[in-house]
C-alpha positions as CSV (number, residue, x, y, z in Angstrom):
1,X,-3.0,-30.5,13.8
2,X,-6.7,-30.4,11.9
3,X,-7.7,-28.6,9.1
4,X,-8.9,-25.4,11.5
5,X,-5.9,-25.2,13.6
6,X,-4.0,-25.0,9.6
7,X,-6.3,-22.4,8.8
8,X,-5.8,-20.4,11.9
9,X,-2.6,-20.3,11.8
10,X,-2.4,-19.2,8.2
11,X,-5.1,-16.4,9.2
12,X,-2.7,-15.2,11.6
13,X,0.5,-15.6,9.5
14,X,-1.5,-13.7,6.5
15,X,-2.4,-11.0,9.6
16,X,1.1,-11.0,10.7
17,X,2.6,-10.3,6.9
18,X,-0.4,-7.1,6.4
19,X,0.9,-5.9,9.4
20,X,4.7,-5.8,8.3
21,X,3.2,-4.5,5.3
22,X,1.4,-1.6,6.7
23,X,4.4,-0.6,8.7
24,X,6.6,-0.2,6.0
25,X,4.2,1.9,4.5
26,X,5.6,5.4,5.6
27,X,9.2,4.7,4.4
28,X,7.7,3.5,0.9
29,X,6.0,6.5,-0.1
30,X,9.2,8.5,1.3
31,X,11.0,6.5,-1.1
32,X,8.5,6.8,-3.9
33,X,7.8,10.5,-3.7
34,X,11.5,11.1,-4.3
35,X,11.1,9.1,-7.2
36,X,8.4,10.1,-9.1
37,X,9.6,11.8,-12.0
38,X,11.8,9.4,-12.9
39,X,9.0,7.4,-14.4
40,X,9.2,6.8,-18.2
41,X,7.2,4.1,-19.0
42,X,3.3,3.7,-20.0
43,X,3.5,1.1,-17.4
44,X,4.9,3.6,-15.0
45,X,2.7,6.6,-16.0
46,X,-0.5,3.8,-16.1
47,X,0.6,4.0,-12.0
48,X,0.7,7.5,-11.4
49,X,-2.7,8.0,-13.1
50,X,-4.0,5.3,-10.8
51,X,-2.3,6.9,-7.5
52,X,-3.6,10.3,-8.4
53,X,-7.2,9.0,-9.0
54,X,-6.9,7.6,-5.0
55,X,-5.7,10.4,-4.0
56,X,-8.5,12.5,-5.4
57,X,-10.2,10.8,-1.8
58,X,-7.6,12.1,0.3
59,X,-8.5,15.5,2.3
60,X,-5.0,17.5,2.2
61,X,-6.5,20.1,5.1
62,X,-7.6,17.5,7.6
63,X,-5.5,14.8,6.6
64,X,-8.4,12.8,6.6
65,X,-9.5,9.9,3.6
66,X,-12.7,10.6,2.7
């Protein structure tokens, strides 16, 4: 196998992994919007102030990003 064929198959391996990644996405934020709340930490509230900012690009009426 040559240096190409290496790197195409760790393109696809890399596409295959985002791909398990994005369809776990749904059960995630289930998971995490349960959870919320129970965030103490500066760490913790460091992440919600981060999630809210990408939301604020998030269209609750169409259910569209922006």
């Amino acid at each position: 196998m040559n240096v190409f064929d290496e790197t195409r198959a760790a393109v696809k391996a890399a596409e295959l992994q985002i791909q398990a990644a994005d369809e776990t996405t749904q059960q995630m934020a289930d998971l995490v919007k349960k959870r919320l709340r129970l965030l103490k930490t500066w760490q913790g509230v460091e992440t919600l102030r981060a999630m809210k900012k990408e939301l604020r690009n998030f269209d609750m009426v169409t259910g569209r990003w922006k």
